[in-house]
C-alpha positions as CSV (number, residue, x, y, z in Angstrom):
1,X,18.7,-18.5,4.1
2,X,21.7,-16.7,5.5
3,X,22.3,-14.8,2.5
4,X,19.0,-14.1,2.0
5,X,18.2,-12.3,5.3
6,X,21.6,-9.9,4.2
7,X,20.0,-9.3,1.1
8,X,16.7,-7.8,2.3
9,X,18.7,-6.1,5.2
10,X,20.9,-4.8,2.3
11,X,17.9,-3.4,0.3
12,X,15.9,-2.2,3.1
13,X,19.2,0.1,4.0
14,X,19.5,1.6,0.4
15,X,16.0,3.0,1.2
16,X,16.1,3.7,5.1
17,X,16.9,7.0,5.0
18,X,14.2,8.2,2.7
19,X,11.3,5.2,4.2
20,X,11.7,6.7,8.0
21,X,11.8,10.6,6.7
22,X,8.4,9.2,4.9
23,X,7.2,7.6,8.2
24,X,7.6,10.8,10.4
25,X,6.4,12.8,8.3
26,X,3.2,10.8,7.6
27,X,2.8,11.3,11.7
28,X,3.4,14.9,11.7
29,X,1.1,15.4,8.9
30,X,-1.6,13.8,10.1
31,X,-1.3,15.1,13.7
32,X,-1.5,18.2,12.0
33,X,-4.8,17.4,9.7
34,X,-6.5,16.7,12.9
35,X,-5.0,20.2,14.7
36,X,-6.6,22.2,11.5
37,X,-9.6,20.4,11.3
38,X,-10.9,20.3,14.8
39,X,-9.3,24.4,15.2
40,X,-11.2,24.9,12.0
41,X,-14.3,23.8,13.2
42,X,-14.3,25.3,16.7
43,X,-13.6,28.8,15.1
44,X,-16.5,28.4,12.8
45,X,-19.0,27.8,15.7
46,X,-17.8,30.5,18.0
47,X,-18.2,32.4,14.9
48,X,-21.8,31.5,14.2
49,X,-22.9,31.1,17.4
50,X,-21.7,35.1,18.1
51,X,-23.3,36.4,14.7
52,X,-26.5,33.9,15.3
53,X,-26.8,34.5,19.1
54,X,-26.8,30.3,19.5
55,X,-25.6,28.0,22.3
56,X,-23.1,25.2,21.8
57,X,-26.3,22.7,22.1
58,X,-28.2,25.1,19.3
59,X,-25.3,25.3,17.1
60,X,-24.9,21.1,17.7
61,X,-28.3,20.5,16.6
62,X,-28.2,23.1,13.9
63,X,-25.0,22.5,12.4
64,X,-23.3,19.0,13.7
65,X,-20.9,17.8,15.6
66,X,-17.4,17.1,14.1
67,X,-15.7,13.2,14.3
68,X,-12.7,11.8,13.1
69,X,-13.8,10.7,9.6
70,X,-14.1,14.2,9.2
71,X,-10.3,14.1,9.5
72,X,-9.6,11.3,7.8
73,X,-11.2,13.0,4.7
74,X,-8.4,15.7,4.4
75,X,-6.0,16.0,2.0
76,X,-3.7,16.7,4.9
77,X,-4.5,13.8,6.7
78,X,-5.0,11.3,3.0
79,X,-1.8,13.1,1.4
80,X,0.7,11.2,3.2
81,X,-0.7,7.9,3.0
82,X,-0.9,8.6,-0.8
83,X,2.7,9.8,-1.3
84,X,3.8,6.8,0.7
85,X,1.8,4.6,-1.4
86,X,3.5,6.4,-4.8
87,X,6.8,6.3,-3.0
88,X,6.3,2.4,-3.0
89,X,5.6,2.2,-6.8
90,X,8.2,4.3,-7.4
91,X,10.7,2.1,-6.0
92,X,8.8,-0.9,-7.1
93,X,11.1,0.0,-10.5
94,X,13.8,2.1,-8.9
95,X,14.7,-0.9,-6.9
96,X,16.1,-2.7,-10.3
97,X,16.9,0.1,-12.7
98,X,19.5,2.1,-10.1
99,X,21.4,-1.2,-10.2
100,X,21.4,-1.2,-14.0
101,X,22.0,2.8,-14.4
102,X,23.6,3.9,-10.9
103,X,27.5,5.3,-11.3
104,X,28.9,2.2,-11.0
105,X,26.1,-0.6,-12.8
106,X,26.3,-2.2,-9.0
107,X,24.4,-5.1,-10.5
108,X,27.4,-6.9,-11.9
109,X,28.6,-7.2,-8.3
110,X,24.9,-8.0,-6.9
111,X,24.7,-11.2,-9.5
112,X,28.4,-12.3,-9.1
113,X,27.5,-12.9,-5.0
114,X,28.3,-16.3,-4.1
115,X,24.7,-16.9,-3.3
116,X,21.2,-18.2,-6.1
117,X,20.7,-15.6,-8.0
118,X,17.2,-16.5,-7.1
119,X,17.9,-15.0,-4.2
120,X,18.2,-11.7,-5.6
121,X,14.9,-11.5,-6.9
122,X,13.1,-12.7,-3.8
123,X,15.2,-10.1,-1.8
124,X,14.0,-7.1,-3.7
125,X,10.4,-8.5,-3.2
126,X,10.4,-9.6,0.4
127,X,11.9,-5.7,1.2
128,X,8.9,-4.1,-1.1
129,X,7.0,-6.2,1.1
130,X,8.6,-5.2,4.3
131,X,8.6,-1.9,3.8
132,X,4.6,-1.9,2.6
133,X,3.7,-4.0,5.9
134,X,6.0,-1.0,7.6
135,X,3.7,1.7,6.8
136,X,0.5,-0.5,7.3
137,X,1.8,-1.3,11.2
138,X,2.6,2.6,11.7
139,X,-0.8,3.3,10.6
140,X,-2.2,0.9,12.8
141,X,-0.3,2.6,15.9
142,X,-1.0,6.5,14.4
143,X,-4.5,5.4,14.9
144,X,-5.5,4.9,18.6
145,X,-3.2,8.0,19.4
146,X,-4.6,9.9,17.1
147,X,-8.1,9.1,18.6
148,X,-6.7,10.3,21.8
149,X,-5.1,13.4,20.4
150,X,-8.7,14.2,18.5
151,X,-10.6,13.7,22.0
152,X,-8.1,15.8,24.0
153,X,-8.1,18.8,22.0
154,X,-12.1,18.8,21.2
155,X,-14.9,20.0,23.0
156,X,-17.3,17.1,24.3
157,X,-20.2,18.9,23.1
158,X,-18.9,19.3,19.4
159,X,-17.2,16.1,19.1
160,X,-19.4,12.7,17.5
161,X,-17.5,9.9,19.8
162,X,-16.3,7.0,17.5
163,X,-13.9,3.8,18.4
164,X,-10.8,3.8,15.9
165,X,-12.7,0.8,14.7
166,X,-16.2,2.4,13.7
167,X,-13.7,5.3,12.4
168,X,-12.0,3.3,9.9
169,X,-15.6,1.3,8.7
170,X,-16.8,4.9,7.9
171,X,-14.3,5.7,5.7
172,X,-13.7,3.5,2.5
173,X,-9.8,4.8,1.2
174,X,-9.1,3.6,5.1
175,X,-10.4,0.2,4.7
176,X,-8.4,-0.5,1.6
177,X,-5.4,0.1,4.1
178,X,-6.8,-1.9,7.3
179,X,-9.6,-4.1,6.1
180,X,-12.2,-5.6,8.3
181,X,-11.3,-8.8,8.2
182,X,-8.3,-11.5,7.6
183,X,-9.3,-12.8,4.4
184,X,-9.9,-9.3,3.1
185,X,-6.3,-8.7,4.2
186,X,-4.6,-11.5,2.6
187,X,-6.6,-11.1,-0.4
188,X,-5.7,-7.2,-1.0
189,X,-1.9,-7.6,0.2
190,X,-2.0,-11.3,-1.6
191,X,-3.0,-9.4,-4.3
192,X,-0.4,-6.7,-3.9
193,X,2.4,-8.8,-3.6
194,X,1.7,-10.7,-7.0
195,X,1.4,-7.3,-8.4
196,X,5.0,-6.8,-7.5
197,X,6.4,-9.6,-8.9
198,X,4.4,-9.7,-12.1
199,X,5.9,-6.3,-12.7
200,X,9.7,-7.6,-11.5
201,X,9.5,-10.3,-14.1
202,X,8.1,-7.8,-16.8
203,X,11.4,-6.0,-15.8
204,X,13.9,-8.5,-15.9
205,X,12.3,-9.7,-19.7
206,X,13.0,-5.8,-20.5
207,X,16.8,-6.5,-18.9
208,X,17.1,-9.8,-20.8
209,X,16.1,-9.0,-24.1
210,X,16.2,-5.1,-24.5
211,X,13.2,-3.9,-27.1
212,X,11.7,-7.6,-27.8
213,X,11.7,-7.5,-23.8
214,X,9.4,-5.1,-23.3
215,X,6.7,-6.1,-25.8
216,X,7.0,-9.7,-23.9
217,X,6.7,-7.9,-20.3
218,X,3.8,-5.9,-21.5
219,X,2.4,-9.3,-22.4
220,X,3.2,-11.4,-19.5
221,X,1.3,-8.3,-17.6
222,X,-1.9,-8.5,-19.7
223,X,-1.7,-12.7,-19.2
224,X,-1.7,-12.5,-15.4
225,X,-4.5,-10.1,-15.1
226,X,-6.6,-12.0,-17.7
227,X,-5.8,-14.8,-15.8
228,X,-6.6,-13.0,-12.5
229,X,-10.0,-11.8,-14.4
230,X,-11.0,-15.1,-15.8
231,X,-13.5,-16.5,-13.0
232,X,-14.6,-13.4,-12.1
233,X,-15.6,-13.2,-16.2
234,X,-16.5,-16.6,-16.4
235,X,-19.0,-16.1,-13.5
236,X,-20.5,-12.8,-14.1
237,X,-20.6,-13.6,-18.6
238,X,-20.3,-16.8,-19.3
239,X,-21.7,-19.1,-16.8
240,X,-23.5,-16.5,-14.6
241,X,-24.2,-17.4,-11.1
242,X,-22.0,-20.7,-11.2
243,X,-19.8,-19.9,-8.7
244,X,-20.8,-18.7,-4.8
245,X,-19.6,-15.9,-3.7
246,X,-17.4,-17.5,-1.1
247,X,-16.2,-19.9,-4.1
248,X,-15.3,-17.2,-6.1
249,X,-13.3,-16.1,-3.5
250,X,-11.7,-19.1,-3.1
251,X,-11.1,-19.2,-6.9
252,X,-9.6,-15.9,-6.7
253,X,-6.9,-16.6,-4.0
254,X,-5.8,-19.9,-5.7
255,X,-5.4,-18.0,-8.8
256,X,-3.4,-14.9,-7.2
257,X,-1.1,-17.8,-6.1
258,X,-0.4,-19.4,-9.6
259,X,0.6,-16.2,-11.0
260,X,2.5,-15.7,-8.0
261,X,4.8,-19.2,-8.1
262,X,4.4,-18.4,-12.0
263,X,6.6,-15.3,-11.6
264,X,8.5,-16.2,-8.9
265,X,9.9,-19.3,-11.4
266,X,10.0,-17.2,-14.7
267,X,11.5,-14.5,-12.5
268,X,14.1,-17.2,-11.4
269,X,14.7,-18.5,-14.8
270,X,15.3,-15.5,-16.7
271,X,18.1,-14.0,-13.6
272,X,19.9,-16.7,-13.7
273,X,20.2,-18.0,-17.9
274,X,19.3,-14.4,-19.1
275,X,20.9,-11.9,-17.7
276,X,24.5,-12.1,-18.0
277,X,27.0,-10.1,-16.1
């Protein structure tokens, strides 16, 4: 267990640097979204309101109020969330392949640590992990503040009053980061996570077996999601209606973690008697 814990602290270091740059400037970014948005929109009514000879109660009722959806639903606002989540898939790969092709192939020293090999594997995962949950908790502290920030710097009479709550049920791309409920979050991150190692064990057949590896990672890949699929298919095709909802669920989860233990053992088999150092 020791080792294990200076593994992940070991990978979560090799990424620090470039994770916390991503961090702050997600913040700034959407501090800024906000600024533009509510500036933008306070502009535009004194503008109107000069040319059209309207109150602030006219132009309200004429024109609406601005919220923080409204904020949400800017690129500046969206954009870092979506380079953070590309930054994560990036890595999902660069996380292996630097080991392989870095200056000095540092994955001969990585494999030859007196410590399971199994290790290594779980260590890259649990820091992918890590590192998502990272951005998920910032978010969830961004949020109240940036309500605060939104309220401070908007007029009451333009502004649509919303909890961060009701803010992040009206906006779908924001519920797929925070959703509503536990299960949903277990199921999308559950989800997530199998994702990951699925496509670390595709990677370490391409590392044990070169060409040949690639077709059979490809493979393994189009397995697990058929195997993912197959209640939903069975239930919608071939035995419609068979399954509640909530058993479908149910189904769902115990399948996402088959192929889970599934990679983390072929994952496990194929760092240890396949790959040779």
């Amino acid at each position: 267990m020791k080792n294990f814990v200076k593994l992940v602290n070991f990978e979560m270091n090799r990424f620090a640097k470039v994770y916390f740059t991503l961090m702050l400037m997600t913040a700034v970014l959407q501090f800024t979204a906000i600024f533009l948005e509510v500036y933008g929109y306070v502009k535009r009514a004194n503008e109107l309101m000069f040319h059209e000879s309207l109150s602030k109660l006219e132009y309200v009722k004429e024109y609406g109020t601005i919220s923080l959806v409204k904020c949400f639903q800017t690129m500046w606002f969206m954009g870092p969330i979506a380079l953070c989540a590309a930054a994560i898939l990036f890595y999902i790969f660069l996380i292996w392949y630097r080991d392989w092709f870095g200056k000095h192939t540092f994955i001969y020293r990585l494999l030859m640590l007196p410590t399971e090999r199994l290790n290594v594997f779980l260590a890259k995962a649990a820091s992918i992990l890590i590192m998502v949950l990272g951005f998920v908790a910032l978010q969830v502290i961004l949020l109240p503040v940036e309500r605060l920030f939104f309220n401070s710097i908007t007029p009451s009479v333009y502004r649509l009053d919303m909890t961060v709550v009701e803010a992040v049920q009206n906006f779908d791309y924001l519920q797929l980061l925070l959703p509503n409920s536990a299960i949903d979050f277990l199921l999308y991150y559950g989800l997530g996570i199998s994702a990951v190692l699925v496509v670390f064990t595709a990677i370490l057949f391409e590392r044990s077996f070169r060409i040949k590896g690639i077709v059979l990672g490809v493979l393994y890949c189009i397995l697990a999601l058929a195997v993912f699929l197959a209640p939903i298919l069975i239930s919608e095709w071939l035995i419609p209606g068979y399954l509640y909802p909530v058993e479908l669920l149910w189904a769902e989860i115990i399948v996402d973690i088959v192929i889970a233990a599934c990679s983390i053992l072929l994952g496990g088999y194929l760092i240890k008697n396949k790959i040779t150092v």
